[in-house]
Structure formats: C-alpha cells, structure tokens
C-alpha positions as CSV (number, residue, x, y, z in Angstrom):
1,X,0.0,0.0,0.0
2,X,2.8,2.5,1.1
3,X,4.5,1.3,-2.6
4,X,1.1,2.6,-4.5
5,X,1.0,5.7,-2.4
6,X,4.4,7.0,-3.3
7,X,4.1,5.4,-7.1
8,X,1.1,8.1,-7.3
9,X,2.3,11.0,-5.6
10,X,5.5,10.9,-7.8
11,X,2.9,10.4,-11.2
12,X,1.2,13.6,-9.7
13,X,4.2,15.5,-9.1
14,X,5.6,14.7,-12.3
15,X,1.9,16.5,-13.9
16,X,2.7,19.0,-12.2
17,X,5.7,19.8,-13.0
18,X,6.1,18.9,-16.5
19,X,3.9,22.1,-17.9
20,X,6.5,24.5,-15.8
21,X,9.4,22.7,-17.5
22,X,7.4,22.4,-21.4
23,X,6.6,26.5,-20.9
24,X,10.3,27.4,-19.7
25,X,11.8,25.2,-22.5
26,X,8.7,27.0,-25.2
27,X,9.8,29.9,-23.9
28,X,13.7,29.6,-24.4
29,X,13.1,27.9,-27.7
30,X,11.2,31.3,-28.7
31,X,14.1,33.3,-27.2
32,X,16.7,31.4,-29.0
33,X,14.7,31.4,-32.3
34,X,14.4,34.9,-31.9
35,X,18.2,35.7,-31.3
36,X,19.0,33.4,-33.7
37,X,16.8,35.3,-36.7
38,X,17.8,39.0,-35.6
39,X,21.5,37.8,-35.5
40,X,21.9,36.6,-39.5
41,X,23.5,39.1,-41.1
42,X,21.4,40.9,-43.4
43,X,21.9,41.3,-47.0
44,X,24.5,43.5,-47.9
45,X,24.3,45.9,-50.7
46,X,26.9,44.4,-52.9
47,X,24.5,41.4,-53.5
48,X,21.8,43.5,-54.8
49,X,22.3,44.7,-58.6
50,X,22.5,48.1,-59.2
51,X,19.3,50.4,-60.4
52,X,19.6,50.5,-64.2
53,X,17.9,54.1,-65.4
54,X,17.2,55.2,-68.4
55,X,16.4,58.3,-70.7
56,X,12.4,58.6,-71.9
57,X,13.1,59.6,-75.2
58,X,12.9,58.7,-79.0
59,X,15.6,56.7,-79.9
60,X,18.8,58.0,-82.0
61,X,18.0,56.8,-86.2
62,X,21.5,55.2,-86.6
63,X,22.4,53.4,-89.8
64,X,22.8,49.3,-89.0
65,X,26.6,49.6,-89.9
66,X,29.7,49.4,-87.2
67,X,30.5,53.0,-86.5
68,X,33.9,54.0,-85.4
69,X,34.1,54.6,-81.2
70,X,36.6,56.6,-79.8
71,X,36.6,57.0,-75.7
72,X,37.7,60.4,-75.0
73,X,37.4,61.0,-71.1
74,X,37.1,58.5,-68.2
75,X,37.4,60.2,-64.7
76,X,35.5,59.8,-61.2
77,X,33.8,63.3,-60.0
78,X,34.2,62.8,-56.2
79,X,34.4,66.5,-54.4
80,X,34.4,68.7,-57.2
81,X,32.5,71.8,-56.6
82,X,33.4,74.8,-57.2
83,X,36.7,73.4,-59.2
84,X,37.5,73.8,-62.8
85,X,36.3,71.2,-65.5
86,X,38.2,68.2,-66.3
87,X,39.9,68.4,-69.5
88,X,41.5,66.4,-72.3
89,X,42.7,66.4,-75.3
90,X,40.3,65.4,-78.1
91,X,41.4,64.6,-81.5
92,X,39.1,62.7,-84.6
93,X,40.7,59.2,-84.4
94,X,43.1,58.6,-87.2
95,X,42.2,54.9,-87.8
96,X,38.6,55.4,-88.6
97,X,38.6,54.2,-92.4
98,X,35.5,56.8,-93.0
99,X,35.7,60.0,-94.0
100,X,32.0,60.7,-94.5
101,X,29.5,60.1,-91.7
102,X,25.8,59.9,-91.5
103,X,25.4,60.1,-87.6
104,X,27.8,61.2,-85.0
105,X,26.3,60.1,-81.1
106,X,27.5,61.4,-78.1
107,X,27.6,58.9,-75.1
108,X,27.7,59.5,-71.7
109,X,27.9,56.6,-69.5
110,X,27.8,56.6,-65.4
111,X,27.8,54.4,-62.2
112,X,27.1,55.9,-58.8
113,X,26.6,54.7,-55.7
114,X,25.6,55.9,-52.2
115,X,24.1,59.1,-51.2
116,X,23.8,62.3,-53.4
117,X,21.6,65.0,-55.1
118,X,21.0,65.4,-58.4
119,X,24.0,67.2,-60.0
120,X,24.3,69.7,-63.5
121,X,27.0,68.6,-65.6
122,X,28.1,70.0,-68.9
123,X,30.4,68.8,-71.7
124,X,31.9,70.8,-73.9
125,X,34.5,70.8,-77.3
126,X,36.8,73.3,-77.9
127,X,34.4,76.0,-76.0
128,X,31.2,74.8,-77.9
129,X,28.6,73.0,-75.6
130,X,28.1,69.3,-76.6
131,X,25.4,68.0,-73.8
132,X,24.2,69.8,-70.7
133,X,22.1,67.5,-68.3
134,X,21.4,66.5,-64.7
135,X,23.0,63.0,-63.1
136,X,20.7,60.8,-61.9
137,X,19.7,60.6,-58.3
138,X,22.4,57.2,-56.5
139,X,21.0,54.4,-54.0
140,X,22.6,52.7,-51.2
141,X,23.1,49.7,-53.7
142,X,24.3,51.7,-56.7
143,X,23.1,53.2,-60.3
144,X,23.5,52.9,-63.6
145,X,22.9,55.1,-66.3
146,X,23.6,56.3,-69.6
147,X,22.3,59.3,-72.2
148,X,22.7,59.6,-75.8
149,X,22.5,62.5,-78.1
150,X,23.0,63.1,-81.7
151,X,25.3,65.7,-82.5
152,X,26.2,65.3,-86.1
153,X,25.3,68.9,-86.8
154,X,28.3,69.7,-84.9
155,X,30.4,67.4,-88.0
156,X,32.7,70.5,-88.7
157,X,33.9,70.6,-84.9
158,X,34.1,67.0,-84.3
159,X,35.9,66.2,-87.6
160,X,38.8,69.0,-87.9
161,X,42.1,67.4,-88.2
162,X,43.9,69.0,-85.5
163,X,43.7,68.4,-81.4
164,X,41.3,70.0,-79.4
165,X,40.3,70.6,-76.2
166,X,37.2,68.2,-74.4
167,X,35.8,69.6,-71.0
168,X,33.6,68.2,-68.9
169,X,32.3,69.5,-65.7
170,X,30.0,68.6,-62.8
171,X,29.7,70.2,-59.4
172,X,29.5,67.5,-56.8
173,X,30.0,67.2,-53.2
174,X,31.8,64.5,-51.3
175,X,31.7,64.1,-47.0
176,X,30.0,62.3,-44.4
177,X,26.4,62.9,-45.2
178,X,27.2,62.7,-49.5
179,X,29.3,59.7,-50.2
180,X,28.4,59.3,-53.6
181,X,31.2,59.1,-56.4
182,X,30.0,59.8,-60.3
183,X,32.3,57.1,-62.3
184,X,31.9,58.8,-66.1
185,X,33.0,57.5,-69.3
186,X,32.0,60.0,-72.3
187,X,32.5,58.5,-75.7
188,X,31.8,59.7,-79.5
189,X,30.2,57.2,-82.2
190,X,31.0,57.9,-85.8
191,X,28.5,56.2,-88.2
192,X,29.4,55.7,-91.8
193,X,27.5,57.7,-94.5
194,X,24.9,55.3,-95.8
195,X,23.1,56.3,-99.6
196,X,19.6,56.8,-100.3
197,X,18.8,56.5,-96.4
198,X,16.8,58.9,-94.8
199,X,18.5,59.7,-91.2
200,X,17.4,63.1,-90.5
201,X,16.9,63.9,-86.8
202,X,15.0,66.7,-87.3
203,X,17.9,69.1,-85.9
204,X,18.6,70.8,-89.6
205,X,22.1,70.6,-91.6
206,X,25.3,70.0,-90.7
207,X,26.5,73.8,-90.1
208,X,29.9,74.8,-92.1
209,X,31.6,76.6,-89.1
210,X,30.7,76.6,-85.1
211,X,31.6,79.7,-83.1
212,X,32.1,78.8,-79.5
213,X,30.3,81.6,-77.2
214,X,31.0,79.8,-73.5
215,X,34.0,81.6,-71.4
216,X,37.0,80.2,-71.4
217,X,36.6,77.4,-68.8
218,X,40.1,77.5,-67.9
C-alpha cells in the first residue's frame, strides 16, 4: 500500500511539474529562435544589382553599320565643386577608315553609388557645348545610367584634323552625409555615310563653321 501511495504522488508530481518545464523550455526555444533570426547578417548591398535608369526619349536613327568609337574622357567626379572642369585632349581618331559620316552620337555613360543630389553637368569641345544635363539621383546599392544624343550637326567641330580641347564639368560634393562618387565615361560614335537613307533627326544641316560663345573654362 505504502508502494502505490508514493508510485502516485511521484505520477502527480511529475503532472505538475512537467507544464512548468514544457513552458520554460517553449519559452527559451522562442528566445533562441528569436536571437538566432535577428542575428543573421542581413543582406548587404553588394549582393543586390545596381538600379539601371534610363532616358524617356525617342531613340537616336542610326544606320545598321559598325561605327567608329573613340573614348575620349574617363574620370571619377568625387568633391568637385566649385573646381575647374576636367579636360582632355580630343582629336578625330586617325584609324577610322570613314571620311564621310551619316550620324555622329555622343555617349555618356555613369555608375554611382551611395548618397547624393542630383547634379548639373556639362560637356563641352573646344568651348562649344556638346550636352548639358542633370545626373541621376544614387541608392545605397548603386546606379546605372547612360544618355545619348545626336550631335552630327556639330560634324565640322568633331571632324577638324587638329587636337582639341574636351571639357567636362559637374559640381558634386563628397563628406559624411554625400558619399556618392559619379564614375563617367563620355564616348563619340562615328557612323558611316549610308546612300539613299533617310537619317534626318530633325535638328537641320550639318552647319559649315561653329563659333564657341562659352568663357574660357580654364
């Protein structure tokens, strides 16, 4: 009898006591779940791609021929403002095998990322303004970006045989708050002349001689 009475006093006790123990180890399972999910490291921006953006406009009517690309200034714009333009020298490239051309493109090309405002930039040839626009606004996990614009009707300019001088300038800021760093490429596409195409851009005729007006930007 004594056997029974202590065999069901232990069976109660352990009743009792199991809920305590299921809710303490419920509880630490939740508090170790917890910890466990707010201590993965989070996805860092260099997995995530970089924001592709692009101008709303009607594209450029190029001929379907390879045109002759010449790079002519690759720089990074970190703290600029209130500094001169970056320069270089431009000259037409000598082993273009064209001496005729249907459509010359301007390309600008830029990566950016981290924090910044919009900024003006302009590019210019020889005094003469090429492209004046605004950079695109960077995110945490970067930009990408690129314009176009026909400037054939600046042939005379772009095609002289002698070396000139390519500017390009944008005011931006680099500290603590604006990290962002404009990575620019600008290039020039020269596009063979093609017969009995029609590839007017609805900018007029190619203009026999191009006064600059801009101050000297040196």
């Amino acid at each position: 009898m004594a056997s029974f009475f202590f065999l069901l006093l232990f069976f109660l006790l352990q009743l009792f006591l199991y809920p305590l123990f299921s809710q303490a180890n419920l509880h630490q399972s939740k508090t170790f779940l917890k910890s466990t999910l707010f201590s993965q490291p989070s996805s860092t921006n260099d997995t995530i791609p970089p924001t592709l953006f692009f101008e709303v406009t009607k594209p450029i009517n190029v001929p379907n021929t390879k045109p002759c690309s010449l790079t002519v200034l690759q720089h990074d714009f970190g703290y600029t403002y209130g500094k001169p333009p970056v320069f270089a020298n431009y000259t037409f490239p000598s082993n273009c095998p064209f001496q005729e051309f249907s459509k010359i493109v301007l390309e600008w090309n830029a990566t950016c990322k981290g924090r910044q405002f919009d900024r003006i930039f302009g590019v210019w040839l020889s005094g003469v303004e090429l492209l004046r626009s605004c950079t695109a606004e960077p995110k945490a996990t970067g930009i990408v970006w690129s314009v176009q614009k026909d400037v054939t009707q600046y042939s005379s300019l772009l095609l002289m045989k002698k070396t000139q001088t390519f500017a390009v300038y944008m005011g931006n800021l680099v500290d603590q708050t604006y990290t962002g760093v404009y990575h620019v490429n600008v290039s020039l596409y020269f596009y063979p002349a093609v017969e009995k195409v029609n590839l007017g851009s609805g900018i007029g005729s190619k203009a026999d001689l191009i006064i600059p007006f801009s101050k000297d930007l040196r």
